[in-house]
N, C-alpha and C positions, 0 to 999 in steps of 0.2 A: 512676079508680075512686073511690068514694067510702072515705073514711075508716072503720076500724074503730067499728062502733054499741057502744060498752063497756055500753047498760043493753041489749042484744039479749035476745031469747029466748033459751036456750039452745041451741032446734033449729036457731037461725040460726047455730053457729056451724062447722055444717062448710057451710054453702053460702058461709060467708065465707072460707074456709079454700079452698075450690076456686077460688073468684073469685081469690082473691090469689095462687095457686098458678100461674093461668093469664096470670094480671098478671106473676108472677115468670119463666114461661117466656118471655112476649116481651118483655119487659127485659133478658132475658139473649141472645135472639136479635139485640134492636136492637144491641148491646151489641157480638157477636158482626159484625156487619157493621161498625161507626163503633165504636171505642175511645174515648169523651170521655167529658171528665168529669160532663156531663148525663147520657150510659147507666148510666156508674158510681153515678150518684146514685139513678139510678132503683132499678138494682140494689138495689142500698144500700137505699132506701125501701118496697122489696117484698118483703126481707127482715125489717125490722124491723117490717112490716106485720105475716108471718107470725109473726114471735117473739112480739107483741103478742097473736093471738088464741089461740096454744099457752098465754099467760101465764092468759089467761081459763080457756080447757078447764081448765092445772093451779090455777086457784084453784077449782075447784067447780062451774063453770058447765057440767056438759056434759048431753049429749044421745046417743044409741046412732046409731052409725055406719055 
């Protein structure tokens, strides 16, 4: 998936938010079948995905959901 857009429109940021969401369910499934530390990272990486564009919404950028 592509990287967090930080100059995004605003309305893009729950489609990024779902994207990541759906990235984060099967990181957690691959995750869930093979324990390694490439799942955990991904994990790991699709969460601070999500923290990143939560960071956006609470700085002002948002859009009606």
């Amino acid at each position: 998936m592509d990287a967090l857009r930080t100059h995004a429109a605003p309305d893009a940021l729950p489609v990024e938010f779902d994207l990541a969401r759906l990235d984060l369910a099967a990181a957690i499934a691959a995750q869930r079948r093979r324990d390694t530390p490439d799942a955990r990272r991904q994990v790991a990486d699709c969460r601070a995905r999500i923290d990143a564009i939560l960071d956006s919404w609470n700085a002002g950028v948002r859009a009606p959901l």
